[in-house]
NUPA-575220 format. One record per residue (C-alpha): residue in three letters; x, y, z. Coordinates in nm, 2 decimals, decimal comma. Layout:
<pts>
{"Ala" {X Y Z}} ...
</pts>
This chain:
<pts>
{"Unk" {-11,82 -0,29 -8,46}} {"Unk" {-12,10 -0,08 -8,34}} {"Unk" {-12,00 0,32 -8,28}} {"Unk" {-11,92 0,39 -7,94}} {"Unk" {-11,97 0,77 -7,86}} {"Unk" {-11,80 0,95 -7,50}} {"Unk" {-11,98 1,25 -7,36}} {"Unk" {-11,72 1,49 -7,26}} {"Unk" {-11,70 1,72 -6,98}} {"Unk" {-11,77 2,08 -7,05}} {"Unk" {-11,42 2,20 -6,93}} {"Unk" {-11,30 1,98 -7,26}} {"Unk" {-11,18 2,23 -7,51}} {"Unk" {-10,99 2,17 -7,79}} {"Unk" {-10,58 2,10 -7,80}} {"Unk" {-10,35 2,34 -8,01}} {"Unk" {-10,10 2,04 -8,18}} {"Unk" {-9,94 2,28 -8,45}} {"Unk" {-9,89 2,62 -8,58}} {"Unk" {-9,74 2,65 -8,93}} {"Unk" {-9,64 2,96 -9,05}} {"Unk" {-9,44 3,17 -9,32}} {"Unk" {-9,69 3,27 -9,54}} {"Unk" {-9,67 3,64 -9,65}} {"Unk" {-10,02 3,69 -9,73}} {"Unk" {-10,39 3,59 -9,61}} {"Unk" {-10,42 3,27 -9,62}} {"Unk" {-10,73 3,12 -9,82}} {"Unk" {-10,75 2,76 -9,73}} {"Unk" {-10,58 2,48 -9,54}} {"Unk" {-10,65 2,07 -9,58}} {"Unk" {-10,53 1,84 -9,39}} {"Unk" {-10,38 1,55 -9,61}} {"Unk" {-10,60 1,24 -9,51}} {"Unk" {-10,41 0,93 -9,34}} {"Unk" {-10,08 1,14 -9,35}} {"Unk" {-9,87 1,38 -9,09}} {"Unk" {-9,95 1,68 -9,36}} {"Unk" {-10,14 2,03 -9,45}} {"Unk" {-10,21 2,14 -9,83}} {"Unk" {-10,21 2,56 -9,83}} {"Unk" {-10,32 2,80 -10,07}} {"Unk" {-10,25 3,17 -10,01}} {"Unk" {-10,31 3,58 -10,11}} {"Unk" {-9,91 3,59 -10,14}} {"Unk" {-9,98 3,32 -10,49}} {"Unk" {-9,83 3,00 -10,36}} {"Unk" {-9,98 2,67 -10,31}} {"Unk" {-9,78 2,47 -10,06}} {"Unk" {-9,76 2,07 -9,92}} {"Unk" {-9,63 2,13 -9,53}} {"Unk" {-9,53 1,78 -9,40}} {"Unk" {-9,42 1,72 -9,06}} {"Unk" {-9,07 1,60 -8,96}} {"Unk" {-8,88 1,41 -8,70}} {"Unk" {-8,83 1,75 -8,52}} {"Unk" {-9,23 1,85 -8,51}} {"Unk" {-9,21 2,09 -8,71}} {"Unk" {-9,43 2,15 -9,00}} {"Unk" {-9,18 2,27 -9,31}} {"Unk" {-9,26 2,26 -9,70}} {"Unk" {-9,22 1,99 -9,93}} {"Unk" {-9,35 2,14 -10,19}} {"Unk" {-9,34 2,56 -10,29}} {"Unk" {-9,55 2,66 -10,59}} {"Unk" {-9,59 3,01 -10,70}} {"Unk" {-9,89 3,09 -10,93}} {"Unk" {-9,97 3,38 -11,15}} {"Unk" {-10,19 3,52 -10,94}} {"Unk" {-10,33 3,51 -10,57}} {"Unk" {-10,51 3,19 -10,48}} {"Unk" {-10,84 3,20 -10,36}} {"Unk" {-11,00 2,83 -10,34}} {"Unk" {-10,86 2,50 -10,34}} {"Unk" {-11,02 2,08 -10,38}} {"Unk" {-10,82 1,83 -10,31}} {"Unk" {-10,93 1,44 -10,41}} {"Unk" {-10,71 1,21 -10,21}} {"Unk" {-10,75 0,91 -10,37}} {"Unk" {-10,60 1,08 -10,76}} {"Unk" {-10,41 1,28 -10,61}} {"Unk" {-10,56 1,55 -10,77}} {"Unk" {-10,55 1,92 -10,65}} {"Unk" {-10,73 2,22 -10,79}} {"Unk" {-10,66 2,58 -10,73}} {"Unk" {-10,89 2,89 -10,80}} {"Unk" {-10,71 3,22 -10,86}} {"Unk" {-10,81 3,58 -10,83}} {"Unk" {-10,81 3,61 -11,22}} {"Unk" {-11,07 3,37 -11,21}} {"Unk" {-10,90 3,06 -11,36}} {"Unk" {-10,86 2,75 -11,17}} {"Unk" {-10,51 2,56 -11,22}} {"Unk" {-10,53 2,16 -11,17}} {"Unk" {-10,17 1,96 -11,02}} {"Unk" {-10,12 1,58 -10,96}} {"Unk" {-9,96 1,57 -10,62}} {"Unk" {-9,65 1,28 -10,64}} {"Unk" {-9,75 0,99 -10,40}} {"Unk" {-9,46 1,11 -10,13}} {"Unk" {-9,57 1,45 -10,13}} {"Unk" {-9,25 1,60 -10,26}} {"Unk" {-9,37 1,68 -10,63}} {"Unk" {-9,64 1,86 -10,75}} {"Unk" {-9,71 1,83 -11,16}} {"Unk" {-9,94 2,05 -11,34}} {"Unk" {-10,20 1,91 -11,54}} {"Unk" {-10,39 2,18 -11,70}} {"Unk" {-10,60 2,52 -11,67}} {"Unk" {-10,96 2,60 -11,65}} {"Unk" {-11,12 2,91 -11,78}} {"Unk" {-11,39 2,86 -11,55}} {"Unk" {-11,49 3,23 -11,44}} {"Unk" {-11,37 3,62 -11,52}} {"Unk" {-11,32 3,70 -11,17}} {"Unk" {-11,22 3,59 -10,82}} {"Unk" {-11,31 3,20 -10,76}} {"Unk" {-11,49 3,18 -10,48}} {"Unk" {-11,54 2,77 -10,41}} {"Unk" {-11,44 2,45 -10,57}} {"Unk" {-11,55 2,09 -10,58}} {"Unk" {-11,45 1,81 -10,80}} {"Unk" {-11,69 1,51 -10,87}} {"Unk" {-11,47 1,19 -11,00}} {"Unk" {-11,74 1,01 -11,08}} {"Unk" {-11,87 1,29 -11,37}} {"Unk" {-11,48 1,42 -11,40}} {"Unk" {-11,64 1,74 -11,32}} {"Unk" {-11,48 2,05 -11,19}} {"Unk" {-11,76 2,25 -11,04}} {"Unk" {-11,67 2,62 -10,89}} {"Unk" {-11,85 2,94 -10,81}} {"Unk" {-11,70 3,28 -10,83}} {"Unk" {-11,69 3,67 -10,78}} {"Unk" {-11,86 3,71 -11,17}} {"Unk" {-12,19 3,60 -10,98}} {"Unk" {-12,21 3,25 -11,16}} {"Unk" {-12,16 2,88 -11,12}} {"Unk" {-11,97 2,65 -11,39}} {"Unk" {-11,91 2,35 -11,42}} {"Unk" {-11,62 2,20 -11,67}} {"Unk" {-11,50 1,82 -11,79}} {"Unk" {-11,21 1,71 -11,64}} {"Unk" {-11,09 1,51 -11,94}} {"Unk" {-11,14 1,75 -12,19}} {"Unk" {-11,10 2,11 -12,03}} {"Unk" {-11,41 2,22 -12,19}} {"Unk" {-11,69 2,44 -12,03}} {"Unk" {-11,98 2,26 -11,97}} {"Unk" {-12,22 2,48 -11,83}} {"Unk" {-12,25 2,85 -11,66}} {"Unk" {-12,58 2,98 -11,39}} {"Unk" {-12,57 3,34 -11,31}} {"Unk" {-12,69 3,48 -11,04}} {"Unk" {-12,78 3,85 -10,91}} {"Unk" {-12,50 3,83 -10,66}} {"Unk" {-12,15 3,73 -10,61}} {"Unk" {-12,18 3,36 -10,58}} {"Unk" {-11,95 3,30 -10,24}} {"Unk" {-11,97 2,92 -10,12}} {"Unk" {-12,06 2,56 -10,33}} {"Unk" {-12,22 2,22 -10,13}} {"Unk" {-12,26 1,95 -10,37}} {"Unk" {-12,42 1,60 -10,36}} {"Unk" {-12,23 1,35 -10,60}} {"Unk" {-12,51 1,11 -10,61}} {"Unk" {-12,83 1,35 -10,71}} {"Unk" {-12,60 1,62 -10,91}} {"Unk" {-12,78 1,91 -10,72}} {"Unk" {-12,53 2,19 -10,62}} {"Unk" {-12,63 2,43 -10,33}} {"Unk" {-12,51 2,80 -10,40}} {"Unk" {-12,47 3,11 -10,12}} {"Unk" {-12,43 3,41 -10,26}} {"Unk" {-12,38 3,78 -10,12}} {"Unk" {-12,77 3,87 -10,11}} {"Unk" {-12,81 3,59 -9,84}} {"Unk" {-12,96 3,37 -10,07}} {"Unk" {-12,87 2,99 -10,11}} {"Unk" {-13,00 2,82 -10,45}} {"Unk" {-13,03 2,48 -10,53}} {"Unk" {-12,97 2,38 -10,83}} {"Unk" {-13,01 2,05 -11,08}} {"Unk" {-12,67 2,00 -11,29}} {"Unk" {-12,73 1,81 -11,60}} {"Unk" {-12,46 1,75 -11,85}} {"Unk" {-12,45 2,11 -12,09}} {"Unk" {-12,76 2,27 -11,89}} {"Unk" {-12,89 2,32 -11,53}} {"Unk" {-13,24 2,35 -11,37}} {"Unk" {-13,32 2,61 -11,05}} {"Unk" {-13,45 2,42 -10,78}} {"Unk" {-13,56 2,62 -10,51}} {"Unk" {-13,40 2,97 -10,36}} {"Unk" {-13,41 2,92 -9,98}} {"Unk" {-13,41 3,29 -9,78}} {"Unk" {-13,40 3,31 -9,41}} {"Unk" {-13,03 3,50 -9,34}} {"Unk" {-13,06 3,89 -9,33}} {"Unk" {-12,63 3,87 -9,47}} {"Unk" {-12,42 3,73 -9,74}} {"Unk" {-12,37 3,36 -9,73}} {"Unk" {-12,01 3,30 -9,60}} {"Unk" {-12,04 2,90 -9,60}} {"Unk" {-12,25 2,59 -9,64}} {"Unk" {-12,24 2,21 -9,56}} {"Unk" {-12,46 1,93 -9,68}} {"Unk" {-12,49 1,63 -9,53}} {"Unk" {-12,58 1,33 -9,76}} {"Unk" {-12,72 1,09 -9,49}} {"Unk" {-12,95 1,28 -9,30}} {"Unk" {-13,02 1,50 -9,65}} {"Unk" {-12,96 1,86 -9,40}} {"Unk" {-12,77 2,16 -9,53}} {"Unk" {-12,65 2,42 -9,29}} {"Unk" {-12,53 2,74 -9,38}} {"Unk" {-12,31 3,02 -9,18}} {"Unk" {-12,38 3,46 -9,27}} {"Unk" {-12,23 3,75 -9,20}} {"Unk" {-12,54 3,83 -8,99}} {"Unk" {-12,31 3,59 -8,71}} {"Unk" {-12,59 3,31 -8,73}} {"Unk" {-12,67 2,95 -8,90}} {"Unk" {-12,90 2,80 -9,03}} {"Unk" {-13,02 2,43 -9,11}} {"Unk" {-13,25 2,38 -9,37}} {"Unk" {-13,43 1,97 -9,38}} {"Unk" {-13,38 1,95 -9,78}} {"Unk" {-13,48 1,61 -9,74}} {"Unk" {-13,81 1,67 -9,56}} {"Unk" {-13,86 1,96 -9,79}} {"Unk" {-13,94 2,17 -9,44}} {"Unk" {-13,72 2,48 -9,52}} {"Unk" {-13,56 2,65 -9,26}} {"Unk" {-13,58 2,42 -8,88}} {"Unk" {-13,35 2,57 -8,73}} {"Unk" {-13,14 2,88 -8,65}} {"Unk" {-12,86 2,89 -8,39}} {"Unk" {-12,67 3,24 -8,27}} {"Unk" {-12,39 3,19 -8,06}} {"Unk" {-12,12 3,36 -8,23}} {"Unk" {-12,06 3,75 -8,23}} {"Unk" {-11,91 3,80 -8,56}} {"Unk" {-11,95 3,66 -8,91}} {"Unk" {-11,97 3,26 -8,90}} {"Unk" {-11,69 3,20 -9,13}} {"Unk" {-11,71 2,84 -9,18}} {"Unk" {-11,92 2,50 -9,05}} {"Unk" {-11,84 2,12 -9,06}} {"Unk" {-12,16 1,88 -8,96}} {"Unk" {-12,01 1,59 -8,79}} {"Unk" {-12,28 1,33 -8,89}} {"Unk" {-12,19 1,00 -8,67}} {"Unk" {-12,19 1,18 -8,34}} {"Unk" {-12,50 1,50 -8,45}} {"Unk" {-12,27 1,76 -8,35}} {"Unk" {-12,17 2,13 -8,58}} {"Unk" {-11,88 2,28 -8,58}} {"Unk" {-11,88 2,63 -8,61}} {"Unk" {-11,59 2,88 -8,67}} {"Unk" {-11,64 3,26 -8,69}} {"Unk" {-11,42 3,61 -8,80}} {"Unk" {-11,34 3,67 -8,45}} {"Unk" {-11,16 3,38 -8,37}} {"Unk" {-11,46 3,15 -8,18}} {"Unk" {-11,49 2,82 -8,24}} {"Unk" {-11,85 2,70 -8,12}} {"Unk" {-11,98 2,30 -8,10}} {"Unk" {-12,31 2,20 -8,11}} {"Unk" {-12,51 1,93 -7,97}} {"Unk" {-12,74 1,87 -8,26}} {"Unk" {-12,84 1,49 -8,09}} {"Unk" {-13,15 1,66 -7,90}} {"Unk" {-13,48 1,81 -7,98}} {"Unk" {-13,46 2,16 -8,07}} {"Unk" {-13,73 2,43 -8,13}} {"Unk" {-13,76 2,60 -8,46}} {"Unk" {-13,75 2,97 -8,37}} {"Unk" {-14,12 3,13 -8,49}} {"Unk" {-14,15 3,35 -8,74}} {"Unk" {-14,16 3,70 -8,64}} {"Unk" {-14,60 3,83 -8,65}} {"Unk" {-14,66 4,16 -8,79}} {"Unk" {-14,91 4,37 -8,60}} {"Unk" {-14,98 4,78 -8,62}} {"Unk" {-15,03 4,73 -8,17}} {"Unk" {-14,89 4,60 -7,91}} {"Unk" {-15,02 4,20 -7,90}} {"Unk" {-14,98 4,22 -7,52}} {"Unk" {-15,12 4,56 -7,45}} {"Unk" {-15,28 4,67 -7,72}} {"Unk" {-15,12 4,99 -7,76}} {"Unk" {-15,04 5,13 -8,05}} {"Unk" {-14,74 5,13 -8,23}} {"Unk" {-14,58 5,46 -8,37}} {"Unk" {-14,72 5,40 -8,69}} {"Unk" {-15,04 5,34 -8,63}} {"Unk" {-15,21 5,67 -8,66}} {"Unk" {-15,56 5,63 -8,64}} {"Unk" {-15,54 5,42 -8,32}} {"Unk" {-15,29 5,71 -8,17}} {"Unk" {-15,57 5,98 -8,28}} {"Unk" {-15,84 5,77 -8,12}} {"Unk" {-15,72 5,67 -7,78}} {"Unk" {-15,48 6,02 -7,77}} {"Unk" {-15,12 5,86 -7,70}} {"Unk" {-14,79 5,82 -7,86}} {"Unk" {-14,69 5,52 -8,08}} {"Unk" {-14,45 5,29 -7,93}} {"Unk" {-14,17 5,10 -8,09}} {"Unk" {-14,25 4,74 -8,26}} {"Unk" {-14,00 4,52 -8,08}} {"Unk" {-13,99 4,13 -8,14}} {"Unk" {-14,07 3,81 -7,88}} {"Unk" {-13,80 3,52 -7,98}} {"Unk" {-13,97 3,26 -7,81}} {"Unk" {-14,30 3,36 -7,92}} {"Unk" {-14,21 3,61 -8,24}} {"Unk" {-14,52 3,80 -8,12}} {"Unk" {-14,49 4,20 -8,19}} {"Unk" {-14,48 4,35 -7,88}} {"Unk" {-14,36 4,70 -7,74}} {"Unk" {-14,06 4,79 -7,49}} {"Unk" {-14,27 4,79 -7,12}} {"Unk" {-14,44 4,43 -7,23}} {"Unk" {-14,06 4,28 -7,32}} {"Unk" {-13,85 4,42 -7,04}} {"Unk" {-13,65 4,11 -6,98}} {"Unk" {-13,39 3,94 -7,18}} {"Unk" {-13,28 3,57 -7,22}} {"Unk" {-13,13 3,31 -7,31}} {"Unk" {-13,33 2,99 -7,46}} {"Unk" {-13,05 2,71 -7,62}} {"Unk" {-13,35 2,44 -7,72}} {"Unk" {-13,44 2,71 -7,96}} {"Unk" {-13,09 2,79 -8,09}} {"Unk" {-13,03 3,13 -7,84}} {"Unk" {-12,70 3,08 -7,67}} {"Unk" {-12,68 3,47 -7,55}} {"Unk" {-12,95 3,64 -7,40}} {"Unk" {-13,24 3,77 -7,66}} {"Unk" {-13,56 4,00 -7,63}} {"Unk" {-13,85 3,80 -7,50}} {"Unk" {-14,17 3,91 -7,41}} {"Unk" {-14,23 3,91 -7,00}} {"Unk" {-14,52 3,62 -7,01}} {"Unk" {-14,26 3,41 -7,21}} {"Unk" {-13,98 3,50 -6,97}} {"Unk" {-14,16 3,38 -6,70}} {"Unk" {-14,21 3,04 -6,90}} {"Unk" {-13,86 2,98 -6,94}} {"Unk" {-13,69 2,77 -6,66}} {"Unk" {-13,35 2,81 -6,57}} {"Unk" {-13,29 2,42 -6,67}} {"Unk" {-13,37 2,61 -7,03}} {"Unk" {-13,11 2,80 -7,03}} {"Unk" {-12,88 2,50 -6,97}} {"Unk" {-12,62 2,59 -7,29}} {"Unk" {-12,60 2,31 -7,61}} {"Unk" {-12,29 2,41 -7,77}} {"Unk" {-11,99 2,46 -7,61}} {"Unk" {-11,78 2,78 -7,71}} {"Unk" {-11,38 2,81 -7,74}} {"Unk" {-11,09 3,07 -7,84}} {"Unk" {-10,91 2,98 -8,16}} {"Unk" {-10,70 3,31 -8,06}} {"Unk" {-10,65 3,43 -8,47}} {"Unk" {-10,95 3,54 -8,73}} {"Unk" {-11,03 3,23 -8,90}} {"Unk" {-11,16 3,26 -9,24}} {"Unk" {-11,15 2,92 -9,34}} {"Unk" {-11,15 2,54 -9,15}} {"Unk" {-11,14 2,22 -9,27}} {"Unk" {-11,18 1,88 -9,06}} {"Unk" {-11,01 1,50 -9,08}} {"Unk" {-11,32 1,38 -8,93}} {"Unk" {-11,18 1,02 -8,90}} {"Unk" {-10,88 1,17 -8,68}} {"Unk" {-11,09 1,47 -8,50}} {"Unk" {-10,82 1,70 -8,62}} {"Unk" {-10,93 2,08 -8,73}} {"Unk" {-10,68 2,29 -8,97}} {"Unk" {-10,79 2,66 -8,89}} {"Unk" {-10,64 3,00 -9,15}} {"Unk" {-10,71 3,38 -9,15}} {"Unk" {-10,60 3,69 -9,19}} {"Unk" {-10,31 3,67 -9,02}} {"Unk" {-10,13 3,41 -9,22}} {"Unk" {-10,12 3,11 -8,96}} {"Unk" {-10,21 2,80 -9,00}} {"Unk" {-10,31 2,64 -8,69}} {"Unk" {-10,40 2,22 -8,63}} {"Unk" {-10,61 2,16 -8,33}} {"Unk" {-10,67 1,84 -8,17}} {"Unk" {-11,08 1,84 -8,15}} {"Unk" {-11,14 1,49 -7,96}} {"Unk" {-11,20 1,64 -7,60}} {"Unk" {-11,48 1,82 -7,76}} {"Unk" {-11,64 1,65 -8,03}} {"Unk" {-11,65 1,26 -7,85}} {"Unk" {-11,46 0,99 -7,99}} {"Unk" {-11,59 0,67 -8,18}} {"Unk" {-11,43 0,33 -8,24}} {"Unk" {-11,58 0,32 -8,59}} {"Unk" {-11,39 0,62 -8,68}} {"Unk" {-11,06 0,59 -8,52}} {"Unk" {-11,12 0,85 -8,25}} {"Unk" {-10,88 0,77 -7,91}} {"Unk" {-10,97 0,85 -7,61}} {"Unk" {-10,72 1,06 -7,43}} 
</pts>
């Protein structure tokens, strides 16, 4: 049957179903157990636990699992059963989760890194355990021996893993604001290309296998898509949130990002329409409107005896321009700019207000989320943070609804 997508007014925002708590600590990551009423949590306070819902509503633990040391990442793989945990220490610990959800066996450890893991992704196909960490390096480990199969370091503290199953390339974001792409082979690894575009550490990534797009979320409150598959680079940026985009989910059947950020916002994008890559930003030592010069630009000063002005920045046009040729400020969504940015006056009077017609819609998630996860196939969201609740959200009424997929229509 053919996917059948429902536009959704712009009141639509999305439904609080659940809020579990108890932790004692931050908590680090939340999954939602696929095809089941359930949430997997790993947590600061050292406990991994399986919260299943009852008769009541009420989310409560089946399963309580204290570990040596705080928890910091966690993969979960459905279909084995199979759950991995990364600790502060650096170790990552693997379980087999029992089929009713009530047992939890462990399996073995991994020496995998000598500080905090970071991220964590399991291939079944390789039986690799793949995880970047705090000691600014990637590894990658065998599944059926325990063995270490390969380490990258990297300048920075690695923060956030993307990996494609089929090609073997891993994409790493690290606290420099760098993303690197990398080729895993069996004992050794080749750099692919660095991509640089965020002026912040890399907070999270997600790669999407069809379309071959990776999109990645900084500190610096914006995110980026890069066309891997076109080899373009950067195409697009999008700034809509006002604090630190702490995690991103590309919904691939109906083009729309899901974006989650430090201060609680929860922004959806319409990726289904033509945007505008954002220009690069010219360098010039005058004004490219006026011609005057900028404060730097001594000789030009000396000649036509005035002051230097401040180098400002157009965002429609990225032309370097000073304050009296970019009085105006807007807003311009086609090219990612949800709030209202520095453009230069000619370009201001360019923009339409159809343009500033917004392409995401924004919502409260009302806690500081530092980590989300999404059951597409369900359009359910599992938001954590900092202050230890674990909220699911019903994200129909804002992300459409398929047939293909199981979304209903409410």
């Amino acid at each position: 049957m053919a996917a059948e997508i429902h536009s959704r007014p712009q009141s639509s925002r999305p439904v609080l179903l659940s809020k579990v708590e108890g932790h004692q600590d931050v908590v680090s990551a939340a999954l939602l157990i696929p095809k089941e009423d359930g949430v997997i949590t790993a947590s600061e306070d050292r406990t991994i636990r399986v919260w299943l819902k009852r008769d009541s509503g009420q989310y409560w633990p089946s399963i309580y699992h204290t570990m040596s040391s705080p928890c910091s990442a966690m993969a979960y793989h459905h279909d084995s059963r199979r759950i991995f945990v990364g600790q502060d220490n650096g170790a990552i610990m693997e379980f087999h989760i029992s089929e009713d959800f009530n047992k939890m066996n462990f399996v073995k450890t991994y020496p995998a890194h000598q500080n905090r893991v970071s991220a964590i992704t399991f291939c079944l196909t390789s039986e690799w355990v793949i995880s970047t960490g705090h000691d600014k390096c990637i590894s990658w480990m065998c599944t059926r021996s325990g063995s270490m199969l390969g380490r990258h370091y990297f300048t920075s503290w690695a923060s956030c893993l993307q990996y494609d199953h089929e090609t073997r390339h891993a994409f790493v974001g690290d606290y420099s604001g760098q993303i690197t792409l990398l080729k895993l082979e069996q004992n050794t690894c080749s750099v692919i290309t660095t991509l640089k575009g965020h002026e912040g550490s890399i907070t999270s990534l997600w790669w999407d296998p069809v379309q071959r797009l990776l999109f990645s979320g900084a500190s610096d409150n914006s995110i980026i898509m890069w066309d891997i598959g076109g080899r373009k680079g950067r195409t697009l940026l999008l700034q809509g949130h006002h604090d630190k985009v702490q995690a991103i989910c590309y919904i691939q059947l109906t083009r729309q990002l899901v974006s989650c950020s430090a201060d609680g916002g929860i922004a959806v994008w319409n990726m289904d329409i033509s945007r505008e890559e954002a220009p690069q930003w010219l360098e010039s030592d005058s004004c490219q409107k006026c011609e005057q010069p900028f404060f730097w630009n001594i000789k030009q000063m000396w000649d036509t005896k005035t002051l230097g002005l401040r180098q400002h920045h157009c965002r429609k046009c990225g032309q370097a321009v000073c304050g009296k040729c970019s009085t105006k400020r807007s807003s311009y969504p086609i090219m990612g700019f949800e709030f209202q940015v520095r453009v230069c006056d000619s370009c201001f009077e360019s923009i339409k207000d159809e343009d500033r017609t917004s392409l995401a819609t924004f919502h409260e998630g009302k806690h500081n989320i530092s980590h989300m996860s999404m059951d597409i196939s369900r359009g359910l969201m599992v938001t954590c943070g900092s202050d230890r609740i674990v909220k699911i959200w019903d994200m129909t009424p804002v992300v459409g609804c398929s047939l293909a997929t199981g979304f209903s229509s409410r």
